[in-house]
C-alpha positions in Angstrom: -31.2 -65.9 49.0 -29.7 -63.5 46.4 -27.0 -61.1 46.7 -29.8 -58.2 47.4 -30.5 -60.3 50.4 -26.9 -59.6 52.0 -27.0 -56.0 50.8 -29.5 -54.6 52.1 -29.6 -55.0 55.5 -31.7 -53.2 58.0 -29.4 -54.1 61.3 -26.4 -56.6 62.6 -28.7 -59.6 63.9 -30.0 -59.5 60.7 -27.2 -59.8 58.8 -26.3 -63.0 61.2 -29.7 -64.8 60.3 -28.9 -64.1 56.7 -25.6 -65.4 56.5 -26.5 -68.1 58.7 -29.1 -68.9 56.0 -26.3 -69.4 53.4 -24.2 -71.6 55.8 -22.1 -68.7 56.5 -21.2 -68.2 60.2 -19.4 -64.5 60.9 -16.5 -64.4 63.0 -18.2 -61.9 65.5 -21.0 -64.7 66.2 -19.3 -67.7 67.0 -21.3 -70.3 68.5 -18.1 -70.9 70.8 -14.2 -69.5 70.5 -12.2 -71.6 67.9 -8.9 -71.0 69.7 -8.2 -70.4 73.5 -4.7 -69.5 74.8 -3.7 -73.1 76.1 -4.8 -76.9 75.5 -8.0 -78.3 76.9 -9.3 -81.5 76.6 -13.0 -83.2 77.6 -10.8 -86.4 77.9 -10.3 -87.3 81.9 -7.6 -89.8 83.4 -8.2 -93.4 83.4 -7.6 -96.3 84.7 -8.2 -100.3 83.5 -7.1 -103.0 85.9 -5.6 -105.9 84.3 -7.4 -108.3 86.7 -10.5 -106.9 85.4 -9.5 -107.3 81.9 -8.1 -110.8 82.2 -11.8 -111.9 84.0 -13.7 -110.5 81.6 -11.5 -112.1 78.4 -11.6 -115.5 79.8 -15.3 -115.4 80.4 -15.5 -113.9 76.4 -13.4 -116.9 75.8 -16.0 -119.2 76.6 -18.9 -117.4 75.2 -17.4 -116.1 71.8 -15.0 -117.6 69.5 -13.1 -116.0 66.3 -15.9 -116.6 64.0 -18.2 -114.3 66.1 -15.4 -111.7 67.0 -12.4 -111.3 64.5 -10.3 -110.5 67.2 -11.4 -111.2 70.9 -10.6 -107.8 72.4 -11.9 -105.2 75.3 -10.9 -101.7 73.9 -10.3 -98.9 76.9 -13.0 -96.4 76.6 -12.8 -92.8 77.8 -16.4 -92.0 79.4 -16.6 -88.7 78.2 -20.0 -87.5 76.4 -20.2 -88.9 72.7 -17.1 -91.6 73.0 -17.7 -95.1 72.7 -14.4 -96.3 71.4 -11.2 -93.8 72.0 -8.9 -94.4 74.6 -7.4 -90.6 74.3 -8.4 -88.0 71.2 -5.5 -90.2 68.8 -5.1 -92.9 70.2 -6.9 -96.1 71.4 -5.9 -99.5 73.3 -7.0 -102.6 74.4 -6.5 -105.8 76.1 -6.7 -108.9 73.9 -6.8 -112.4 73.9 -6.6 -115.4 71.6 -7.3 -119.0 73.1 -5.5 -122.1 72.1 -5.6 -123.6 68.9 -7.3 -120.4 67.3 -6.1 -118.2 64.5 -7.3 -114.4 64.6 -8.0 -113.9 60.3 -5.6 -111.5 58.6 -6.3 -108.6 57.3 -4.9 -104.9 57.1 -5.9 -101.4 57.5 -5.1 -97.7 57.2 -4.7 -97.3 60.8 -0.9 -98.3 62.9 -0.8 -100.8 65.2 1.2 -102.5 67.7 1.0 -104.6 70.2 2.8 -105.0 73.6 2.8 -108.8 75.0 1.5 -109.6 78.5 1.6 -113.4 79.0 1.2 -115.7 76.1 2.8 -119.5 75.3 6.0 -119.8 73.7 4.3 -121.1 70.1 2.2 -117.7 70.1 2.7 -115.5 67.6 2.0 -112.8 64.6 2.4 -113.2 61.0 3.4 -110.0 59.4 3.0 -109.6 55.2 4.1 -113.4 55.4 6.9 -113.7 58.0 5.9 -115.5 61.7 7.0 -113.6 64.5 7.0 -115.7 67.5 5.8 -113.8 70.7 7.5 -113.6 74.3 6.3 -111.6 77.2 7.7 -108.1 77.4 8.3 -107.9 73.4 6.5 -104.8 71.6 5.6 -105.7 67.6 4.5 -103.6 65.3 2.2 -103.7 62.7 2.4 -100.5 60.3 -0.3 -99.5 58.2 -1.3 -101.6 55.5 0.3 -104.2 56.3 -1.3 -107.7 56.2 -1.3 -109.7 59.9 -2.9 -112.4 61.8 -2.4 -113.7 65.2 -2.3 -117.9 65.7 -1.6 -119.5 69.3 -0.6 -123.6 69.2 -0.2 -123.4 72.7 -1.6 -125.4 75.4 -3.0 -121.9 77.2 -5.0 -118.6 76.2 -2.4 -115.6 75.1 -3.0 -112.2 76.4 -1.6 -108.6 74.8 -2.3 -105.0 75.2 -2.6 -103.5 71.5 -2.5 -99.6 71.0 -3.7 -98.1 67.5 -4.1 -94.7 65.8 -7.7 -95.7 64.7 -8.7 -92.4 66.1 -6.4 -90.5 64.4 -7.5 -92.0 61.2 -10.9 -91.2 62.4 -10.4 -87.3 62.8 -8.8 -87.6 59.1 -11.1 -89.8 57.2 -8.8 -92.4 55.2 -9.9 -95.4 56.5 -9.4 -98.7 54.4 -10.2 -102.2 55.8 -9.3 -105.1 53.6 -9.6 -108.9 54.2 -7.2 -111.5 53.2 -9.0 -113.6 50.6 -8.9 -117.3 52.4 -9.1 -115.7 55.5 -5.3 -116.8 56.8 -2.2 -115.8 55.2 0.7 -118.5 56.1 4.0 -117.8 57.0 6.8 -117.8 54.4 9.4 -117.0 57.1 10.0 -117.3 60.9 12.4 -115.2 62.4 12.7 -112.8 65.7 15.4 -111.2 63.7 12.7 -108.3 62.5 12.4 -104.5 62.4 8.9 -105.2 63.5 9.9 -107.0 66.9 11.6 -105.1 70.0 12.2 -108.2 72.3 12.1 -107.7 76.1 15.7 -109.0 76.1 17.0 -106.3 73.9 15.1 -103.4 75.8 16.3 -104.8 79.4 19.7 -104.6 78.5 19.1 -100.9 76.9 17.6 -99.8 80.3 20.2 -101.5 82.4 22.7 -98.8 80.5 20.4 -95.9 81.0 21.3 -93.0 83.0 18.8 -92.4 85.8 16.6 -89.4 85.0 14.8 -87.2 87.5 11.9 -86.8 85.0 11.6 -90.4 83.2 14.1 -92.7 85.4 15.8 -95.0 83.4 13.7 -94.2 79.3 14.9 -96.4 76.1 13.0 -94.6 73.1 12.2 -97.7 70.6 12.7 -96.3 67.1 9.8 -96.9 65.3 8.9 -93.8 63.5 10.0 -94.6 60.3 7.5 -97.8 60.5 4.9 -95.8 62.9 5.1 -91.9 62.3 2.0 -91.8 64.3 2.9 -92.8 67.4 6.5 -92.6 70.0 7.0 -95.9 72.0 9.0 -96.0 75.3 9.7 -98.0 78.4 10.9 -96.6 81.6 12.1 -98.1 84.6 11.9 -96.5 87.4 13.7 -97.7 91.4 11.5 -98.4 94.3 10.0 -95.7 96.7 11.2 -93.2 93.6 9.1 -89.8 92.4 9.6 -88.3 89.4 9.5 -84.7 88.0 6.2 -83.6 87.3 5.7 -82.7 83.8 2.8 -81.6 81.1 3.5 -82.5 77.4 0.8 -81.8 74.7 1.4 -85.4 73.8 -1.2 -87.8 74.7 -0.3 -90.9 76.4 -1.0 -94.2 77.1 0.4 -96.2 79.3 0.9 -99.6 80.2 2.2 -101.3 83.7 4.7 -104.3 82.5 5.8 -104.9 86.3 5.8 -103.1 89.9 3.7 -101.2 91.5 2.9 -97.3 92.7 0.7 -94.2 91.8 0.6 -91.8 89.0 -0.8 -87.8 89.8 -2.6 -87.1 86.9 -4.5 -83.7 87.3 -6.5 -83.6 90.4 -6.4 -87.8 90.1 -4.4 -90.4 91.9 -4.3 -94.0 89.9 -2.8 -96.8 91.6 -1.5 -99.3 89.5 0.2 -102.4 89.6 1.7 -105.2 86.5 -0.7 -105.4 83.6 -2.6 -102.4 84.4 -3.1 -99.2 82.1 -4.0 -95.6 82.6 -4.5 -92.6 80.5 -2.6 -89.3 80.5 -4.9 -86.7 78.6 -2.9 -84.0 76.6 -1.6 -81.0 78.7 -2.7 -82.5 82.3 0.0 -82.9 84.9 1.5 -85.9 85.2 4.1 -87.4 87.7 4.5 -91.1 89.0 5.8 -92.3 92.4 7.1 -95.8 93.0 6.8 -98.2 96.2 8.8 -101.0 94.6 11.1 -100.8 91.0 8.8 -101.0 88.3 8.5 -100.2 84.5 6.3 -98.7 82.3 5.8 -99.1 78.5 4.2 -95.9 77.5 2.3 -94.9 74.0 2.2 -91.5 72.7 1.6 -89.2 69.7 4.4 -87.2 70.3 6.2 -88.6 67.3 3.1 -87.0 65.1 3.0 -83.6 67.0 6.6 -83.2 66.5 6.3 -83.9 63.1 3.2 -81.3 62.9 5.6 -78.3 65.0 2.7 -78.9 68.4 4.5 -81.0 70.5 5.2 -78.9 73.8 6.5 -80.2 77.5 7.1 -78.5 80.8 8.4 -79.7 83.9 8.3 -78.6 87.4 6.3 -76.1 88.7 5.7 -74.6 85.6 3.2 -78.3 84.7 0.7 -76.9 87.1 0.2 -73.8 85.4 -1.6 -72.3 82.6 0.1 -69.0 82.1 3.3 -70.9 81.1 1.3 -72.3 78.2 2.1 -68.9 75.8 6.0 -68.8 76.5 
């Protein structure tokens, strides 16, 4: 088409066919708005029982081993239209498990990664650009971007683990590296538990003992990871028996993970109930409250850490989470 083409023109809807023809669309015939006046999402709230998951792992265990699967996992899908991997829009998780005697090969990628142990032997553990990590129930160990890891278990019984990534994330942007270690296995050089990359359940007990009770997030210990893992913010909460917390709406969206108790969380027009080793999903912008029927805590994964970083990140709480004309102020 030649600049004559877009000159003379007879009438509007032609002018739209022609700069449609040149991979032009014009701002007064959009397809569909590009901006709307307060977040939606097509993700929905979900939830994965961990009784589920464990069945299904153990039954993997017998039919797959590590040469088949490089990491024997079950990723949390979201069953909305054209996803077959994401957990939320950033952000996906899933339940994994590594038998005994096996070694899960290292490698390293683009994407963050960390992982948040469930039930594993005492001589289970991560190797992290050369140092062994042993794992304990209740620890949360990260694994930042490019950096080289592999899971090992010389245990006597299968370890399980929920890991959470910012695959999707990486996705959206498009730098995705994957590299493999050479021989497959990179040994340890050192052992410690004494490591930036390790929270240990002991540690994060004692932090939440000295919390102040909130109305919003009961007792909340932020773990600092964001210089490691600007992608994501990591938190537990603990909250009493037969408690309910403040509703509240962030733009954040949020996994989260069950570590012990039980109760129901009010997502949107959706009531999960959980109980230990479960996970649901909190879409961005839905109202969110949970409610208690014995003391329980809650290890939750966000990207709130990336929005605030980006100047998105917005919460409300109260009355104001259920509704949309708030979302301009």
């Amino acid at each position: 088409m030649s600049t004559t083409d877009l000159t003379n023109v007879p009438d509007l809807d032609v002018l739209n066919d022609r700069l449609n023809a040149v991979d032009f669309r014009a701002g007064w015939n959009k397809v569909a708005p590009s901006l709307w006046p307060f977040p939606r999402t097509d993700f929905v709230p979900m939830h994965w029982r961990w009784s589920d998951a464990r069945l299904g792992l153990d039954s993997a265990g017998r039919l797959i081993d590590t040469e088949l699967a490089e990491r024997r996992n079950l990723f949390l899908v979201n069953p909305v239209e054209g996803n077959s991997y994401s957990t939320l829009r950033t952000l996906v998780a899933a339940y994994q498990m590594i038998l005994p005697g096996e070694r899960a090969r290292t490698h390293r990628h683009t994407p963050n990664a960390l992982r948040f142990v469930l039930d594993v032997p005492d001589t289970a553990y991560t190797i992290v650009d050369g140092t062994r990590i042993d794992m304990r129930p209740g620890d949360v160990l990260l694994t930042p971007g490019w950096s080289w890891h592999g899971h090992g278990n010389d245990g006597d019984r299968p370890g399980y683990w929920v890991d959470f990534l910012d695959v999707p994330t990486v996705h959206l942007l498009e730098p995705m590296f994957l590299e493999l270690w050479p021989d497959r296995w990179q040994n340890a050089q050192t052992t410690t538990r004494q490591h930036p990359f390790v929270y240990p359940w002991s540690d994060t007990e004692l932090a939440l003992a000295a919390a102040a009770l909130d109305p919003r997030h009961g007792q909340r210990v932020v773990l600092e990871s964001g210089q490691f893992i600007p992608t994501m913010t990591l938190a537990v909460h603990r909250y009493p028996a037969n408690f309910t917390a403040v509703q509240l709406r962030t733009t954040a969206n949020q996994i989260v993970l069950v570590k012990s108790g039980r109760g129901s969380a009010f997502c949107g027009d959706s009531q999960i109930d959980w109980t230990a080793g479960d996970v649901f999903a909190v879409p961005s912008w839905m109202p969110y409250y949970v409610s208690t029927s014995e003391t329980s805590e809650l290890f939750v994964v966000s990207d709130a850490e990336m929005q605030r970083r980006l100047g998105y990140l917005r919460e409300e709480q109260g009355a104001a989470a259920g509704d949309n004309s708030h979302a301009l102020q």
